[in-house]
C-alpha positions in Angstrom: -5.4 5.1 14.7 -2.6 2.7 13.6 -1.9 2.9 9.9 -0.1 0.6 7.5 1.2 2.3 4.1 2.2 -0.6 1.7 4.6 0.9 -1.7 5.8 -0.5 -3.9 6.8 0.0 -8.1 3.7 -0.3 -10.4 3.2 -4.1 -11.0 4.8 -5.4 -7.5 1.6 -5.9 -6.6 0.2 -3.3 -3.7 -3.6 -3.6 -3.9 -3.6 -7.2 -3.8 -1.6 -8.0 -1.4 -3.1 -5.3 1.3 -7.4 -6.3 -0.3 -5.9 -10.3 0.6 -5.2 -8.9 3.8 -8.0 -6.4 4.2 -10.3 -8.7 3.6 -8.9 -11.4 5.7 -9.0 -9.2 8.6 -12.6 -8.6 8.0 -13.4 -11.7 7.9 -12.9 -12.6 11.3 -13.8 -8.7 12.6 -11.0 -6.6 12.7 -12.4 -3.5 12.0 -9.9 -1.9 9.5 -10.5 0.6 6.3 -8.0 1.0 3.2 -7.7 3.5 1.1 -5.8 3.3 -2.8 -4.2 6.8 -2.9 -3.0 6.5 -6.3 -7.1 5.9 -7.4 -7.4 9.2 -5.4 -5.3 11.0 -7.7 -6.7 9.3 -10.7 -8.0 12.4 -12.3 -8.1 14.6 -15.1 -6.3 17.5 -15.3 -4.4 16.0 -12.5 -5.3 16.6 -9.1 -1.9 17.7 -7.8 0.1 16.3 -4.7 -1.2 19.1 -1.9 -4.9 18.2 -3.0 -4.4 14.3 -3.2 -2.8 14.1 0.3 -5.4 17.3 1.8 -8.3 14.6 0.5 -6.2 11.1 2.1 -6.3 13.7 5.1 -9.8 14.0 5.1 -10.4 10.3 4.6 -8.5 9.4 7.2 -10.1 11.9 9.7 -13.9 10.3 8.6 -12.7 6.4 9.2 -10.8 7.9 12.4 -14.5 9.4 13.8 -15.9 6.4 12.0 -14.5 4.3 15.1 -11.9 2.5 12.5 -8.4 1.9 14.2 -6.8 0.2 11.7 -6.1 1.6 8.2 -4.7 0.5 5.6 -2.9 2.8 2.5 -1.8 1.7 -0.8 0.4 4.4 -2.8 3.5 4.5 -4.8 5.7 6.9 -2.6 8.4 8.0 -5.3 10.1 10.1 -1.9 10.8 10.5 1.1 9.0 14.1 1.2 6.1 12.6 -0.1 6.2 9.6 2.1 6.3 11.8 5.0 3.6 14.2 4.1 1.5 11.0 3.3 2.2 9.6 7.2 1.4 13.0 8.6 -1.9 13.6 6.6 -3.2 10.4 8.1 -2.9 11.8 11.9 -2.4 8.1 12.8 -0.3 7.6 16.2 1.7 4.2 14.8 2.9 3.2 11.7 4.1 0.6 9.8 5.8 1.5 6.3 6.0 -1.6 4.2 7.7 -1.8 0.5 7.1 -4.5 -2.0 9.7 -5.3 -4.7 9.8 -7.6 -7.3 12.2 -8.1 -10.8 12.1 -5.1 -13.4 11.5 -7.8 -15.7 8.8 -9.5 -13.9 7.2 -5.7 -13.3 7.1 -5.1 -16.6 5.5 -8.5 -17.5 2.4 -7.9 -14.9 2.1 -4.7 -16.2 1.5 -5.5 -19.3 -0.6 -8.5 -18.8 -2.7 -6.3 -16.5 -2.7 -3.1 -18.5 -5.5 -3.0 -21.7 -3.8 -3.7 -25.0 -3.4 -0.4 -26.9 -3.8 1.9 -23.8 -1.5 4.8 -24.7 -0.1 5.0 -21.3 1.5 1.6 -21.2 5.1 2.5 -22.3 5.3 5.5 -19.3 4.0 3.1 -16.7 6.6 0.3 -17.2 9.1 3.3 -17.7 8.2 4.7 -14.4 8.2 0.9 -12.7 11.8 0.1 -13.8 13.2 3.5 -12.6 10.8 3.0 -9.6 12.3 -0.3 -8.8 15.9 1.2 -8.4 14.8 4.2 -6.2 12.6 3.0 -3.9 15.0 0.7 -1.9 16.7 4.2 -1.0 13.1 5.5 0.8 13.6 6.1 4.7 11.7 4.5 7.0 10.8 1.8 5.6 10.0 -0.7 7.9 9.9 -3.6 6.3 10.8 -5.0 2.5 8.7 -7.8 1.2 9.8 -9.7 -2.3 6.7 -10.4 -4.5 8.6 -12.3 -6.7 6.9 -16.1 -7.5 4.5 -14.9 -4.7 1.3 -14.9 -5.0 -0.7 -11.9 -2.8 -2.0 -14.4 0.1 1.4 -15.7 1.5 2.9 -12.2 0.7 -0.7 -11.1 3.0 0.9 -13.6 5.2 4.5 -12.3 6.1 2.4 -8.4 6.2 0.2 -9.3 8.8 3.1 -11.0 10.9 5.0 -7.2 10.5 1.7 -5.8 11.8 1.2 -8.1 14.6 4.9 -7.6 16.1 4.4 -3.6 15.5 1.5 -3.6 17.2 -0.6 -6.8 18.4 -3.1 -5.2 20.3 -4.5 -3.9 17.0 -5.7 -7.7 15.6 -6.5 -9.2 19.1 -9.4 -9.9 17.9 -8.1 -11.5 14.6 -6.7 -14.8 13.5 -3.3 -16.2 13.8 -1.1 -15.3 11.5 -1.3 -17.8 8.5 -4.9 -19.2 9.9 -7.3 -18.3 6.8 
């Protein structure tokens, strides 16, 4: 199995960009699977970090038996540890680490605009993007840094799929040409 964990800051734009490509994918019959960790640790009381990655674990073993060769992870890796343990849950023998980024301010704007007015969780979540956006560019192992600034998800899908291609091409033999959609 060859996994691709797209991060990124809340509001830069994760599970659109990687459902653009996804579903792209699908459309011409890669076989791929993608799984939105942070909806996996969506719960209340909160699930807690061993748990969430034990269940991405388990996921990723089902696709795996499944037949799927390709997956696909969204999650906002806030550190390396956590990165890592993410990577290793997934058993997958490649990788490709991918990081979106965009402008505090335009973060906080899509946040917003996305977010329901009045939801008492708004003010944490663009706290968290803004400090987000200055950590994550000091992750390891990233392997590649896409802007998603006056972007929209498809040509952002675009420049993804070429990273995946020249990490490992035999996985989308079967697929398009990069940009063909």
């Amino acid at each position: 199995m060859f996994v691709l964990l797209l991060t990124g800051p809340p509001g830069a734009g994760k599970s659109s960009v990687l459902t653009a490509l996804h579903d792209r994918l699908g459309e011409v019959g890669v076989s791929n699977a993608m799984i939105e960790v942070d909806e996996l640790e969506r719960c209340y009381p909160p699930l807690g970090t061993e748990r969430a990655i034990a269940h991405v674990g388990m996921l990723c073993a089902s696709y795996r038996e499944a037949g799927y060769e390709l997956l696909f992870l969204t999650a906002t890796v806030e550190d390396d540890e956590y990165g890592r343990a993410l990577l290793a849950a997934t058993g997958a023998e490649g990788r490709l680490l991918a990081r979106l980024e965009a402008d505090p301010d335009t973060l906080r704007t899509r946040i917003v605009e996305r977010e329901p007015a009045g939801w008492a969780g708004l003010d944490d979540l663009v706290k968290a993007s803004q400090l987000l956006a200055g950590s994550m560019p000091t992750l390891s192992g990233v392997d590649v840094v896409l802007s998603t600034e006056g972007r929209d998800a498809e040509s952002v899908a675009d420049e993804l799929e070429a990273s995946l291609r020249e990490r490992n091409p035999s996985l989308l033999a079967v697929g398009i040409q990069s940009g063909d959609h």
